[in-house]
TORBATOR-387355 format. One record per residue: residue in one letter; y, x, z of N, C-alpha, C in turn. Coordinates in steps of 0.05 Angstrom, whole numbers, padded with zeros to 5 digits, always signed. Example, Ala and Ser with C-alpha at 12.3 -4.5 7.8 and 13.67 -1.06 7.14 Angstrom:
REM TORBATOR-387355
a-00114+00264+00156-00090+00246+00156-00066+00264+00156s-00045+00257+00142-00021+00273+00143+00001+00258+00157
REM end
This chain:
REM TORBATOR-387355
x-00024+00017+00000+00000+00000+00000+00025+00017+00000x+00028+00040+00011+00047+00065+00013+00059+00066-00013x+00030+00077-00031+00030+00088-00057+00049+00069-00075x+00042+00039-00071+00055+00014-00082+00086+00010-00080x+00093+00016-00050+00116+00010-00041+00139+00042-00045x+00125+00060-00054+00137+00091-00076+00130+00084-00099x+00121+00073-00103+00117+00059-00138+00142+00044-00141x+00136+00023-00121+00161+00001-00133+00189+00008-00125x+00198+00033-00101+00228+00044-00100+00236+00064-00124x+00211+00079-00132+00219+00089-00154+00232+00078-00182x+00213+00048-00185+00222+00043-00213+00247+00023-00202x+00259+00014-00184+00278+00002-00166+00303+00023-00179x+00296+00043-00174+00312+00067-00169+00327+00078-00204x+00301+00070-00213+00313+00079-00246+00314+00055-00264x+00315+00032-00249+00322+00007-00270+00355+00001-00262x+00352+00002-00227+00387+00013-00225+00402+00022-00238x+00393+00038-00244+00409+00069-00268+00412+00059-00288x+00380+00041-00300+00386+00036-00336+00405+00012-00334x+00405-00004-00318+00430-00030-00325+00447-00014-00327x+00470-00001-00316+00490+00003-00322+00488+00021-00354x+00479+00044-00350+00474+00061-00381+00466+00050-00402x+00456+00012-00399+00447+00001-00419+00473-00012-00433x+00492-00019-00410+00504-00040-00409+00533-00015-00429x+00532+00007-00415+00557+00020-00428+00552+00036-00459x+00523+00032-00463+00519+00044-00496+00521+00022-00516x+00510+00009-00498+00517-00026-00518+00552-00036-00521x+00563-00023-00501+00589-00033-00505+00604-00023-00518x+00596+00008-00515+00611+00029-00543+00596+00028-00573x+00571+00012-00573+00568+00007-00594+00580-00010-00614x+00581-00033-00594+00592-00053-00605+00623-00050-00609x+00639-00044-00592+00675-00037-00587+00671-00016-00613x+00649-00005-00621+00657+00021-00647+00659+00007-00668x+00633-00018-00672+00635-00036-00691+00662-00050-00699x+00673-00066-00678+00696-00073-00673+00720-00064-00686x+00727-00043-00682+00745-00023-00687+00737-00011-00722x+00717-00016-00726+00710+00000-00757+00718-00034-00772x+00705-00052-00759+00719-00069-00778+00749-00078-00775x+00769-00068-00768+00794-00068-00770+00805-00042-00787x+00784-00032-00795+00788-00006-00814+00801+00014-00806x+00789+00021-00777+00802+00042-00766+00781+00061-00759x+00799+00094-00746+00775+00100-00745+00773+00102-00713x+00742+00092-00698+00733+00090-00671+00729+00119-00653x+00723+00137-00673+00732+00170-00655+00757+00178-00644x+00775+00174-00668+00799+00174-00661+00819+00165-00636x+00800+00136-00641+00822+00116-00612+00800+00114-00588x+00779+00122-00587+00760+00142-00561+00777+00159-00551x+00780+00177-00570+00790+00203-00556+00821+00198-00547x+00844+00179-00569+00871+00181-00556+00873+00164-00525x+00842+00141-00520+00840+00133-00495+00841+00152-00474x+00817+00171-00478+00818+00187-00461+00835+00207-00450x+00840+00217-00476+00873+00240-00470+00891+00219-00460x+00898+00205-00468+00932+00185-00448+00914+00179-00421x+00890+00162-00423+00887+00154-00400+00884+00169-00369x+00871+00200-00383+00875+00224-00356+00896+00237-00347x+00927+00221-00371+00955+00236-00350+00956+00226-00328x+00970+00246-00321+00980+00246-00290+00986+00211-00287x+01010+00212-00295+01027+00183-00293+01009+00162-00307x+00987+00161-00322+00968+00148-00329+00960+00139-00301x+00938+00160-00290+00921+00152-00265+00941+00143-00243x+00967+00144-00244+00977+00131-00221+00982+00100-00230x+00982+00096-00254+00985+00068-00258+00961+00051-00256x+00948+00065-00261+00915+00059-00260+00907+00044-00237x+00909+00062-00209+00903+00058-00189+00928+00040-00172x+00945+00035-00189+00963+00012-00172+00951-00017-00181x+00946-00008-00206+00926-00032-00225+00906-00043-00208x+00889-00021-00210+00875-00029-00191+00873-00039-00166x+00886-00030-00158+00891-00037-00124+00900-00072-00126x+00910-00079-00147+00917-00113-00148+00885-00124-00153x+00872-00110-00178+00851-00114-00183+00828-00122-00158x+00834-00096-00152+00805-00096-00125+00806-00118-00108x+00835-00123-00099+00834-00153-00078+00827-00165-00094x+00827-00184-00120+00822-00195-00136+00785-00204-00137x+00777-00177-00141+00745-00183-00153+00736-00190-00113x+00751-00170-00096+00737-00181-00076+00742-00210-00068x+00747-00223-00066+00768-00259-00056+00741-00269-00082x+00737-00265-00105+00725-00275-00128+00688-00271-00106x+00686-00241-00104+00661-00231-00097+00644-00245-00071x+00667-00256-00050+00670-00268-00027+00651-00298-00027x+00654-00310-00049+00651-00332-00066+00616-00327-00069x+00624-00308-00090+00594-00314-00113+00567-00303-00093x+00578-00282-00076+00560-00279-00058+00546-00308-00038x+00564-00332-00033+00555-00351-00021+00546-00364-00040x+00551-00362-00068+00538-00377-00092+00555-00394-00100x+00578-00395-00087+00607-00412-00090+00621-00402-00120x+00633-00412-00135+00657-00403-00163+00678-00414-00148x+00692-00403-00132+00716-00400-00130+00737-00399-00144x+00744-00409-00173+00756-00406-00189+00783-00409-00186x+00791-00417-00167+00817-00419-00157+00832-00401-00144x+00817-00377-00151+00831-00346-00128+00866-00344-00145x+00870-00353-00173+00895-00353-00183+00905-00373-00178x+00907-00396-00167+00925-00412-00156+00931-00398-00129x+00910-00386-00104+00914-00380-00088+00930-00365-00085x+00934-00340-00103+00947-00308-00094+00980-00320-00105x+00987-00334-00130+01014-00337-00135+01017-00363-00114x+01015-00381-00114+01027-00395-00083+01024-00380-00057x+01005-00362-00055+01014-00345-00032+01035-00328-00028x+01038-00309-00058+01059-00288-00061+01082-00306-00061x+01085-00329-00076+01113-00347-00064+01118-00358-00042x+01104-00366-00024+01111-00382-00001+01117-00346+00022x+01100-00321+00011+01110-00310+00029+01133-00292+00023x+01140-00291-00007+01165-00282-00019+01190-00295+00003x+01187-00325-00006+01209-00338+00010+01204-00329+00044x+01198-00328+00054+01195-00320+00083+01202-00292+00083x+01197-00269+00072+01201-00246+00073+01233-00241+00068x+01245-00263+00045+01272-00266+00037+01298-00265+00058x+01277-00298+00071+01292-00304+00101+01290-00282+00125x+01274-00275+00131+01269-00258+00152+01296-00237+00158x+01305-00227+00183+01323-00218+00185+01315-00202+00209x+01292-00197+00215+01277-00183+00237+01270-00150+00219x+01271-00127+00238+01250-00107+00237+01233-00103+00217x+01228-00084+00196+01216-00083+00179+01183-00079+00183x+01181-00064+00219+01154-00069+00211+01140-00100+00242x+01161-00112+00237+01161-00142+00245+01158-00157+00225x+01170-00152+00204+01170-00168+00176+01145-00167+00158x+01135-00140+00151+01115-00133+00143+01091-00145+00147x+01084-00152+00171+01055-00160+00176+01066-00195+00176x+01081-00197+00187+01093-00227+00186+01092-00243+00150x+01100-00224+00135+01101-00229+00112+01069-00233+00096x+01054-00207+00106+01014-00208+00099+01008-00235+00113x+01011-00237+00137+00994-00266+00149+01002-00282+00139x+01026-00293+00135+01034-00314+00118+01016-00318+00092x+01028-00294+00074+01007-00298+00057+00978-00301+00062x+00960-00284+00069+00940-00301+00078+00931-00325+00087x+00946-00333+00111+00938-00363+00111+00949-00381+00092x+00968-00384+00073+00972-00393+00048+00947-00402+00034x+00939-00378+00023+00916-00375+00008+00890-00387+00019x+00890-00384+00044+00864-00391+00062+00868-00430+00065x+00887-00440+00067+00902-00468+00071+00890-00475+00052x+00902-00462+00022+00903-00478-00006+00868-00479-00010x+00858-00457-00008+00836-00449-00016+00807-00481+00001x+00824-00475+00034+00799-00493+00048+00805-00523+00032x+00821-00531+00022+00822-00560+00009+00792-00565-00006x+00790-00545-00018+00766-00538-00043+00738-00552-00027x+00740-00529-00008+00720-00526+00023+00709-00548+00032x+00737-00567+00045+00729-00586+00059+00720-00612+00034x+00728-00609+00015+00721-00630-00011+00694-00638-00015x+00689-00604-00020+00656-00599-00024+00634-00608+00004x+00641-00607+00025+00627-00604+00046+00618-00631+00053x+00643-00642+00043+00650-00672+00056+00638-00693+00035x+00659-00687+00016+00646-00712-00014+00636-00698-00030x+00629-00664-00033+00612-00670-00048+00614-00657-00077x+00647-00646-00072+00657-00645-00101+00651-00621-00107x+00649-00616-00134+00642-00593-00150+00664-00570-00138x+00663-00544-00128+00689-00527-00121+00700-00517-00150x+00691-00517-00172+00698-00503-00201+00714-00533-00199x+00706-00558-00203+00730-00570-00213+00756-00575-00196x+00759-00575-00162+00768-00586-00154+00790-00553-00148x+00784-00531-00146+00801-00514-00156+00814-00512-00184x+00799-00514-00207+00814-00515-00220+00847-00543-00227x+00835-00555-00213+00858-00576-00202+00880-00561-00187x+00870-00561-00166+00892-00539-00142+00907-00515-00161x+00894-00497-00186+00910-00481-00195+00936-00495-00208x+00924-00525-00219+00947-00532-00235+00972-00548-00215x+00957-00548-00188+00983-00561-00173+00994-00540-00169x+00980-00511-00155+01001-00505-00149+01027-00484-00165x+01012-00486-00194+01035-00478-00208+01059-00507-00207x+01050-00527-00209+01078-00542-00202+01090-00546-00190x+01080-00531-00167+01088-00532-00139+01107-00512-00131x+01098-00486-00153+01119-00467-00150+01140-00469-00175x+01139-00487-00199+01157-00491-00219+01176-00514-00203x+01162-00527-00181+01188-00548-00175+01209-00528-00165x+01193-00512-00133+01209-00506-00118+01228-00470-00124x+01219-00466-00143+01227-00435-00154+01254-00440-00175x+01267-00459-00165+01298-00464-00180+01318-00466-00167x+01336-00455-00179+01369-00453-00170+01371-00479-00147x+01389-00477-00124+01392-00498-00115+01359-00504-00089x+01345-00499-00101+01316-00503-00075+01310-00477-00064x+01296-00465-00075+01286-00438-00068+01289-00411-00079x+01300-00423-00104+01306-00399-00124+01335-00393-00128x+01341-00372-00137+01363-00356-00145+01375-00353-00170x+01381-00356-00187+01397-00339-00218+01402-00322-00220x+01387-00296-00232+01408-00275-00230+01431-00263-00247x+01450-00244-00240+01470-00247-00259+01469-00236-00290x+01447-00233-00297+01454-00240-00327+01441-00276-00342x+01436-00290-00314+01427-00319-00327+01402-00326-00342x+01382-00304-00331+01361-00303-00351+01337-00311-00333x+01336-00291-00302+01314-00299-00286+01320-00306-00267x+01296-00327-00260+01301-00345-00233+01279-00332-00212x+01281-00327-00182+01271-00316-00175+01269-00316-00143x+01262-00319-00127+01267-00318-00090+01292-00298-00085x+01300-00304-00058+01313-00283-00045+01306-00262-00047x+01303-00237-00057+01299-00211-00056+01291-00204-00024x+01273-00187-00015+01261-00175+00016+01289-00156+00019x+01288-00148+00043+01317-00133+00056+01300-00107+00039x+01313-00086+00042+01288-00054+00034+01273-00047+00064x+01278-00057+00086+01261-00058+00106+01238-00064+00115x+01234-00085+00086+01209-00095+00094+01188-00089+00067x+01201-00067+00052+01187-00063+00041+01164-00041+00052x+01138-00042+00026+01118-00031+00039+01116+00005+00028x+01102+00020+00051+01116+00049+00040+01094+00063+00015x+01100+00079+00005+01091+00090-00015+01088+00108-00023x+01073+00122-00033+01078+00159-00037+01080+00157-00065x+01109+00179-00065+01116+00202-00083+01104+00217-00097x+01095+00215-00119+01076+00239-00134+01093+00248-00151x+01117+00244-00154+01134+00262-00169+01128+00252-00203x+01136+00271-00220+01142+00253-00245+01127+00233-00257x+01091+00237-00251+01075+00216-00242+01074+00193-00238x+01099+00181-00211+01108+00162-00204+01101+00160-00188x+01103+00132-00178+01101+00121-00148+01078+00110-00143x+01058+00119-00127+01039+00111-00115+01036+00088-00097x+01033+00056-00103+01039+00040-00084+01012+00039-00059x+01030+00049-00033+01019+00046+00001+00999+00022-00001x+00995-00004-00012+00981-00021-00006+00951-00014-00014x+00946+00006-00023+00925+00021-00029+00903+00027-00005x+00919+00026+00001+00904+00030+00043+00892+00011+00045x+00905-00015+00046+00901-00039+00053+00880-00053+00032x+00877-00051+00011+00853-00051-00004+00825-00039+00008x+00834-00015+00012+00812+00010+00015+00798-00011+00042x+00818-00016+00063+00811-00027+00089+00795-00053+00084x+00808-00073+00066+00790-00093+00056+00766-00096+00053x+00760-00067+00037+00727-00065+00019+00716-00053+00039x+00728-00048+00063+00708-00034+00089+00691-00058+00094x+00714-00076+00103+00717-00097+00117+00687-00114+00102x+00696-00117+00082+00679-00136+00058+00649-00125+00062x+00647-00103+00060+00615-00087+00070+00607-00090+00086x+00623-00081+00120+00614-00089+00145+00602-00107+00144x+00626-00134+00143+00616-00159+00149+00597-00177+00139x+00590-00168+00110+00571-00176+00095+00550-00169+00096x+00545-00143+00109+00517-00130+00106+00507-00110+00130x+00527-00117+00147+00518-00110+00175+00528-00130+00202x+00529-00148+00201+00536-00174+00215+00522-00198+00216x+00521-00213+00238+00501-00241+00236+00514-00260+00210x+00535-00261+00222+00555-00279+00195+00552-00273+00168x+00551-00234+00165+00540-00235+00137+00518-00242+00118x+00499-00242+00129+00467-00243+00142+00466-00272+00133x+00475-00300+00150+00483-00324+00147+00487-00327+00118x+00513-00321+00112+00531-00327+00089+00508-00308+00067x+00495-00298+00062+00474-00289+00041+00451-00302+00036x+00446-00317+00064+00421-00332+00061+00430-00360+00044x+00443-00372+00065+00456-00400+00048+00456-00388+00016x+00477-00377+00007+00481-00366-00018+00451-00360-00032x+00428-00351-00028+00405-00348-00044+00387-00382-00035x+00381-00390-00008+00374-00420-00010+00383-00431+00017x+00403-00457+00006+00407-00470+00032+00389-00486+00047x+00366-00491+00035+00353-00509+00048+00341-00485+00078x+00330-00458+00061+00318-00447+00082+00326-00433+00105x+00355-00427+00097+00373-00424+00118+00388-00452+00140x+00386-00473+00120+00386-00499+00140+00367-00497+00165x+00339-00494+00146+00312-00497+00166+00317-00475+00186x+00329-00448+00193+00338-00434+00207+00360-00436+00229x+00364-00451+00225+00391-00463+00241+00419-00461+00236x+00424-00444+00218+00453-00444+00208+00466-00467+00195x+00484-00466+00193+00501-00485+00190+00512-00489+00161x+00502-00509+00141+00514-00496+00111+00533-00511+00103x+00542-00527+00121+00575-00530+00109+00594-00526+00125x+00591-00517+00145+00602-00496+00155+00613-00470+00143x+00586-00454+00133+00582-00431+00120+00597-00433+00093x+00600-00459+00079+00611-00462+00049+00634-00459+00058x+00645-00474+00077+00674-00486+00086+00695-00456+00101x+00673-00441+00115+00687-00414+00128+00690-00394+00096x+00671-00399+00085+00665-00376+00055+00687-00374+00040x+00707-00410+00034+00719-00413+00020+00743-00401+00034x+00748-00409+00059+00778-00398+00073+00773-00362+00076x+00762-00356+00081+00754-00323+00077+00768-00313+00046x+00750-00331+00023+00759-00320-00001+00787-00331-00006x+00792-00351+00008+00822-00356+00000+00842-00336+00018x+00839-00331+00048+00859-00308+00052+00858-00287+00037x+00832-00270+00028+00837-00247+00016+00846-00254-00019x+00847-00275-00028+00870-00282-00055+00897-00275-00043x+00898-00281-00018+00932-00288-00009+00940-00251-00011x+00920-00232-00011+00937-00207-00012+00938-00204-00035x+00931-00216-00059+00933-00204-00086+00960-00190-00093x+00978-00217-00088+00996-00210-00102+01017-00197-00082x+01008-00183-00064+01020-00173-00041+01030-00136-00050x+01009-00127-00060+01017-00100-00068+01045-00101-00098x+01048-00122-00107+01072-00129-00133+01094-00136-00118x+01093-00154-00093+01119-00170-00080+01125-00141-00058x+01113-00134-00048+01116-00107-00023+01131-00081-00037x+01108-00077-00065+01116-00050-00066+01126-00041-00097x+01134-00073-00107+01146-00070-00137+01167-00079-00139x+01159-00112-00142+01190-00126-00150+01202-00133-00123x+01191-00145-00102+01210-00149-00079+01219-00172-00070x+01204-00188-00105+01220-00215-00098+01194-00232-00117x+01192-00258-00116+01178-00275-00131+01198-00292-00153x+01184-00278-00184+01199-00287-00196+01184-00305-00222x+01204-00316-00240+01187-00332-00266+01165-00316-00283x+01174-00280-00271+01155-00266-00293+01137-00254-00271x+01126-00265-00251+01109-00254-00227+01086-00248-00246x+01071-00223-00240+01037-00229-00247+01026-00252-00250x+01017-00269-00273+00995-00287-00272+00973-00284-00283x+00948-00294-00281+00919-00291-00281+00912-00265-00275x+00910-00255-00255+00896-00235-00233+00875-00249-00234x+00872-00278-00224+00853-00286-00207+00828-00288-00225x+00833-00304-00248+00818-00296-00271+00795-00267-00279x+00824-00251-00280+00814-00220-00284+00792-00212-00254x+00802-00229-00239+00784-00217-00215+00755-00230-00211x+00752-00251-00237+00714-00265-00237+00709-00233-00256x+00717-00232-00277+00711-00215-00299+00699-00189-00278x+00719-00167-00258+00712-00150-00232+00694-00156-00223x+00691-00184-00203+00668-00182-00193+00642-00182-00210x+00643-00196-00230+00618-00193-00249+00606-00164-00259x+00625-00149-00255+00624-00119-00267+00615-00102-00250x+00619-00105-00220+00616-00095-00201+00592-00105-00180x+00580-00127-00197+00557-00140-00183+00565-00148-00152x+00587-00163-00149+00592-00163-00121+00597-00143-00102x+00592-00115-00113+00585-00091-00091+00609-00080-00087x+00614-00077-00059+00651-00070-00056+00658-00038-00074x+00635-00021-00076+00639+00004-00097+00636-00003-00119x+00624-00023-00127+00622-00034-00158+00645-00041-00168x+00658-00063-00155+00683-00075-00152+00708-00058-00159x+00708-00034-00147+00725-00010-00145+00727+00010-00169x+00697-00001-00181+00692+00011-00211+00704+00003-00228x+00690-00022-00222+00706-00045-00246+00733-00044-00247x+00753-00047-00223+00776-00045-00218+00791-00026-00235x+00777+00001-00237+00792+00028-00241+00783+00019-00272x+00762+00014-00283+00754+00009-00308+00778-00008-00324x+00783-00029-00314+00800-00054-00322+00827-00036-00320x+00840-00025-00309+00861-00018-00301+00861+00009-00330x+00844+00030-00333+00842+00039-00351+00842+00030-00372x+00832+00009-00381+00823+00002-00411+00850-00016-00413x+00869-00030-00396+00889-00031-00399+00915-00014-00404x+00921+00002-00395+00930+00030-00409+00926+00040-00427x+00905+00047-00432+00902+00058-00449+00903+00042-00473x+00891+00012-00480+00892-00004-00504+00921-00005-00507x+00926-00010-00483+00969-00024-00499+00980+00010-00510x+00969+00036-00506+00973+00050-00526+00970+00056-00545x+00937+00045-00550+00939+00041-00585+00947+00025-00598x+00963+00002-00590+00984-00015-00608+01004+00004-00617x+01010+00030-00602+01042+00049-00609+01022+00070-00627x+00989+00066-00638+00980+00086-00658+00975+00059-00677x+00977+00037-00678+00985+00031-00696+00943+00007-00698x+00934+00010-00680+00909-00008-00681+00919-00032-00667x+00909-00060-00669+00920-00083-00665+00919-00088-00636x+00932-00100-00626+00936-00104-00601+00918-00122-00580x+00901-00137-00607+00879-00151-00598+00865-00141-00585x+00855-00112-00582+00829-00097-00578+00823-00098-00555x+00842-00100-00539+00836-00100-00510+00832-00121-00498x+00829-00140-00511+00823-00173-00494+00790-00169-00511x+00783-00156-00529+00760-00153-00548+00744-00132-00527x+00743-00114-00523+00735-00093-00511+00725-00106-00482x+00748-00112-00472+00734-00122-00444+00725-00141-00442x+00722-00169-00457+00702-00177-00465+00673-00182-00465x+00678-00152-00484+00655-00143-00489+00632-00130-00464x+00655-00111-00450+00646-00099-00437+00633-00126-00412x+00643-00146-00401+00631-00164-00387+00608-00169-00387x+00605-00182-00430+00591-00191-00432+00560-00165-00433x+00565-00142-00442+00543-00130-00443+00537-00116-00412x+00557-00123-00395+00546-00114-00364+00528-00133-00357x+00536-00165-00352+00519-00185-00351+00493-00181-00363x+00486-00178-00390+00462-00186-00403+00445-00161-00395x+00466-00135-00395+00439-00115-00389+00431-00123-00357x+00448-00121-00341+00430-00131-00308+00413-00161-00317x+00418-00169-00334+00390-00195-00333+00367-00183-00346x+00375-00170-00370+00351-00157-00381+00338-00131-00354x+00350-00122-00357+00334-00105-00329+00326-00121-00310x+00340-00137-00295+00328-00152-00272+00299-00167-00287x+00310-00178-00302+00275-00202-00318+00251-00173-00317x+00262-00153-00331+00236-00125-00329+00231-00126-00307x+00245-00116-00293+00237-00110-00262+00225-00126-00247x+00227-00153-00249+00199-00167-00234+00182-00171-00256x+00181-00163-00273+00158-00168-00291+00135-00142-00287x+00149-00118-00285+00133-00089-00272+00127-00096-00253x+00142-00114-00228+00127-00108-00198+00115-00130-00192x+00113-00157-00215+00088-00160-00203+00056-00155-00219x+00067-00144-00241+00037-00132-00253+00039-00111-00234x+00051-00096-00218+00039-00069-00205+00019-00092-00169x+00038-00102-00167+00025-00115-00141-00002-00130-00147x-00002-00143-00175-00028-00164-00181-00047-00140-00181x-00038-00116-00198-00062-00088-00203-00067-00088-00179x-00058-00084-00159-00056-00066-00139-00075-00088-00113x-00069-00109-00110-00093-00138-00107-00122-00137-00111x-00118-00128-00138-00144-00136-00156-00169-00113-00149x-00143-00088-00145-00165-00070-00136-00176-00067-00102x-00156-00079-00091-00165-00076-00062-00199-00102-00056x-00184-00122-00078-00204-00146-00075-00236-00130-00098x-00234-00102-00105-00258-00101-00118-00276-00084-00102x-00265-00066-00083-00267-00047-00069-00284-00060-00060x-00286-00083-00034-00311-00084-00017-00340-00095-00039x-00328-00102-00060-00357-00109-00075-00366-00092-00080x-00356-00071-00091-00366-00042-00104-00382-00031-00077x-00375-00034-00053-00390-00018-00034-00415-00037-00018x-00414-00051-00025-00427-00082-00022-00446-00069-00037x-00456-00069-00072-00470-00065-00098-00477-00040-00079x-00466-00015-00069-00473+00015-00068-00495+00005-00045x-00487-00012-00033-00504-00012-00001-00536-00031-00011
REM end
């Protein structure tokens, strides 16, 4: 049984490996295809990816990218791990970044009074909007994909009513953008200096602290433990004693506070203020992350840096002159061939272990006959 259970970590171990290496030869195959039929050539805009994408001031954009990114796939990851589609993490993060824009505006306290005052807000924002979904589902029943995607469309009207001259919003003086009170510079969030590079936004921490967070709790905690079982079968975690609408209903406010930091590293450590041209669909981009990252807070971080790269670098080859499409094409792609290769590997992989376990049965069940016949 030893021999069996080093049998089956080994090929565990290198079917790991082939999803991803399956998933990224298939994607440059295809993105090469892609690119040859726009009659260009695909070596070329390989390599000008890679040279722009390893400047200096490249990788710092990258990783600010990311850092929006990563809260994103995690709030998304939060979800699919309970088996929930959360699809509403983009209604969540822009009604959060506005309701805590305006509060951060008003505030006239201490910058690092304001600061955390300004994160909780947001969070429970997101966690508020988000439990509506929660308690819907728990109660009547309702689908969470449809009844978020509802909530996204309120609460963009929710912030088109109140984001105008006269309510909540501002004009500014050239008459073009409408926008919250601007934060004092006290409450902004701090940042390191890399010099011509640029500016490294501080909320980077606070990500990093997230995806601790996201691991711990998931995979070394009763609650995480809980929330995984429901998520693979509720009935058998019912029969266990947990609680599964409970578990749906805490799952959803969890993934809705961590939407509320999305747009926290753009309002803290960019613009300052919530405006008509805020970031929209993060939340989106953040199913596409978690899917890439298989839920795994280092996967996630992959995907993140991945997305954030292949953004850069594509909106450069519009200035060599390849179409601008490519990058909604590319990543795409890349989704779709991460998806299919982890199914194609996963379908192999119990297909090997249980011909190795049926072998491995068959011979234990032949053994006492064979010595049976000898005797």
């Amino acid at each position: 049984m030893n021999k069996l259970t080093s049998r089956i970590d080994k090929e565990r171990l290198f079917l790991g490996i082939a999803a991803p290496l399956l998933a990224i030869v298939a994607a440059l195959v295809v993105t090469t295809l892609v690119i040859l039929a726009t009659g260009k050539n695909p070596g070329a805009a390989f390599s000008d990816m890679v040279t722009y994408g390893f400047a200096s001031d490249s990788q710092v954009y990258i990783l600010n990218k990311a850092t929006t990114y990563y809260l994103a796939g995690v709030a998304v990851a939060i979800g699919f791990r309970m088996n929930l589609f959360n699809i509403g993490v983009d209604g969540q993060y822009r009604l959060a970044a506005f309701i805590a824009a305006v509060l951060g505006g008003a505030l006239t306290v201490p910058g690092w009074i304001a600061i955390p005052l300004i994160i909780v807000c947001a969070m429970a924002t997101g966690a508020l909007w988000a439990s509506i979904a929660g308690i819907l589902k728990v109660t009547r029943g309702v689908s969470e994909v449809i009844s978020t995607i509802m909530l996204n469309s309120i609460a963009t009207a929710i912030i088109a009513y109140l984001l105008q001259p006269g309510k909540l919003g501002q004009l500014d003086q050239a008459g073009t953008l409408v926008s919250t009170k601007p934060l004092p510079s006290s409450s902004y969030f701090f940042s390191f200096d890399t010099g011509p590079a640029g500016v490294l936004w501080g909320f980077i921490v606070i990500a990093v602290l997230v995806g601790v967070a996201y691991w711990f709790v998931l995979g070394r905690t009763r609650f995480g433990f809980d929330l995984r079982t429901v998520g693979q079968s509720e009935s058998a975690a019912g029969a266990s004693g947990v609680s599964v609408k409970k578990m749906v209903a805490t799952s959803m406010i969890i993934s809705g506070a961590v939407a509320g930091l999305i747009g926290m590293p753009t309002l803290l450590n960019d613009s300052h203020q919530f405006s008509n041209d805020f970031p929209a669909g993060i939340g989106f981009t953040g199913i596409a992350i978690a899917l890439l990252g298989r839920n795994n807070p280092i996967g996630i971080a992959l995907g993140a840096l991945l997305w954030g790269f292949l953004e850069r670098t594509t909106n450069h080859l519009e200035f060599q002159g390849y179409d601008k499409e490519i990058l909604g094409v590319i990543q795409g792609v890349i989704v779709l061939c991460v998806v299919i290769a982890y199914e194609v590997v996963r379908r192999y992989g119990m297909k090997r272990q249980q011909q190795r376990v049926g072998a491995e049965l068959a011979a234990q069940a032949a053994a006492p006959t064979k010595k049976q016949e000898v005797a």
